[in-house]
C-alpha positions in Angstrom: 0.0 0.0 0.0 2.8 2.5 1.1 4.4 1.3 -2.6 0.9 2.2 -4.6 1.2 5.6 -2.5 4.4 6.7 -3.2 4.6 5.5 -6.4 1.2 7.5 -7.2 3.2 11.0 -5.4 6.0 10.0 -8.1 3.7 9.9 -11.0 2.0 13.1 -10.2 5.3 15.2 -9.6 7.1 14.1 -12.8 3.9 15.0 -14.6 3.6 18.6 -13.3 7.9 18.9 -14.0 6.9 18.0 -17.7 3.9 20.1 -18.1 6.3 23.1 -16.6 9.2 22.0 -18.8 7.1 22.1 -22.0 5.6 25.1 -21.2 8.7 26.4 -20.8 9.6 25.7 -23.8 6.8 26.6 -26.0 7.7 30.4 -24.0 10.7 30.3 -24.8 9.8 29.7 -28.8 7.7 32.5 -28.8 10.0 35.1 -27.2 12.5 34.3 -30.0 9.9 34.7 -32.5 9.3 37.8 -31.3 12.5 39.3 -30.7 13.6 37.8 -34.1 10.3 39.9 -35.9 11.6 43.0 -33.7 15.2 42.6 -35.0 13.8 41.9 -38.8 11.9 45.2 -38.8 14.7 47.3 -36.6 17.2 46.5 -39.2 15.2 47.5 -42.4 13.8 50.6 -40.2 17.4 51.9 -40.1 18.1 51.2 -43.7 16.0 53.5 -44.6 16.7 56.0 -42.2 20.7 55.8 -44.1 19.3 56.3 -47.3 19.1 59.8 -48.9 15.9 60.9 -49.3 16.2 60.9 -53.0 17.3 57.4 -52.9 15.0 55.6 -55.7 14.8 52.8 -52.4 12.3 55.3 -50.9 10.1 55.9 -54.4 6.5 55.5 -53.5 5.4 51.7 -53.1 5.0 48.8 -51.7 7.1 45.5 -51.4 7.8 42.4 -49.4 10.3 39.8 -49.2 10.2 36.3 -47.3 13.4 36.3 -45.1 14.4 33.0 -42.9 15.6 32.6 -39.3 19.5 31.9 -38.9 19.7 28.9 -37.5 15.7 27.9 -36.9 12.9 26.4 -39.5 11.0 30.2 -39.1 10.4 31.8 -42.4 9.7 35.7 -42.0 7.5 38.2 -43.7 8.8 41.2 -44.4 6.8 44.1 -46.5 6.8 48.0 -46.5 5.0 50.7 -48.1 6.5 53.9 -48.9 3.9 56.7 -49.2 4.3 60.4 -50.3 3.1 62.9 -47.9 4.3 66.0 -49.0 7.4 67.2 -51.1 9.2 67.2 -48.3 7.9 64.3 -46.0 7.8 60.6 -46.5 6.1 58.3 -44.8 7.3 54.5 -43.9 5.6 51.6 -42.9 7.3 48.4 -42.3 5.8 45.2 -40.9 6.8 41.7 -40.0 5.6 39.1 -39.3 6.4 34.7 -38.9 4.7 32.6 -41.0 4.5 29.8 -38.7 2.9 32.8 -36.0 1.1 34.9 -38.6 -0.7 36.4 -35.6 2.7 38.0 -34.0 3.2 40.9 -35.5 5.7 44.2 -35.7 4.9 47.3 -37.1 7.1 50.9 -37.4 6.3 53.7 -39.2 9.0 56.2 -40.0 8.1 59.5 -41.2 11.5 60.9 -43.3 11.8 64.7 -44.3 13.9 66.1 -46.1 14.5 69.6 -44.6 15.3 67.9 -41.3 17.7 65.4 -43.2 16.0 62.0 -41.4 
């Protein structure tokens, strides 16, 4: 009886470590997603922001490109659109997003004029 008992405490405490362990790890999955779709759209934000504003790179438009993780199975969305404002002010929108995650999302805008020079 004191075997059935203890045996029974056993089952129930490696069961809870598991659940806690793959929890764990499915957190863990998702915060690299997201700092991976953060880094993505950092990156092309300050490409754009080094680019002269005459640069044909910031004509008015919109694109996307499929981009994947460096050492992971994620593939990631990429896509901007470049609108005209003014003369002098362009507006930037950049969003990512994973494929595997479409719900996890990052979106920047970046407004770029050319009398302030950024």
């Amino acid at each position: 009886m004191e075997f059935l008992i203890s045996f029974t405490l056993l089952t129930f405490v490696i069961t809870a470590t598991a659940q806690v362990i793959i929890h764990s790890f499915f957190a863990k999955r998702k915060a690299e997603i997201n700092s991976k779709i953060a880094e993505l759209a950092s990156l092309k934000l300050e490409y754009f922001k080094s680019l002269p504003y005459e640069d044909e790179e910031l004509n008015e438009g919109h694109k996307s490109e499929s981009l994947k993780g460096n050492a992971s199975l994620q593939i990631y969305k990429r896509s901007w659109k470049i609108q005209d404002i003014s003369s002098n002010l362009k507006k930037v929108e950049i969003e990512v997003s994973s494929q595997t995650e479409p719900r996890k999302k990052t979106r920047l805008v970046l407004f770029i004029s050319r009398e302030l020079g950024f």
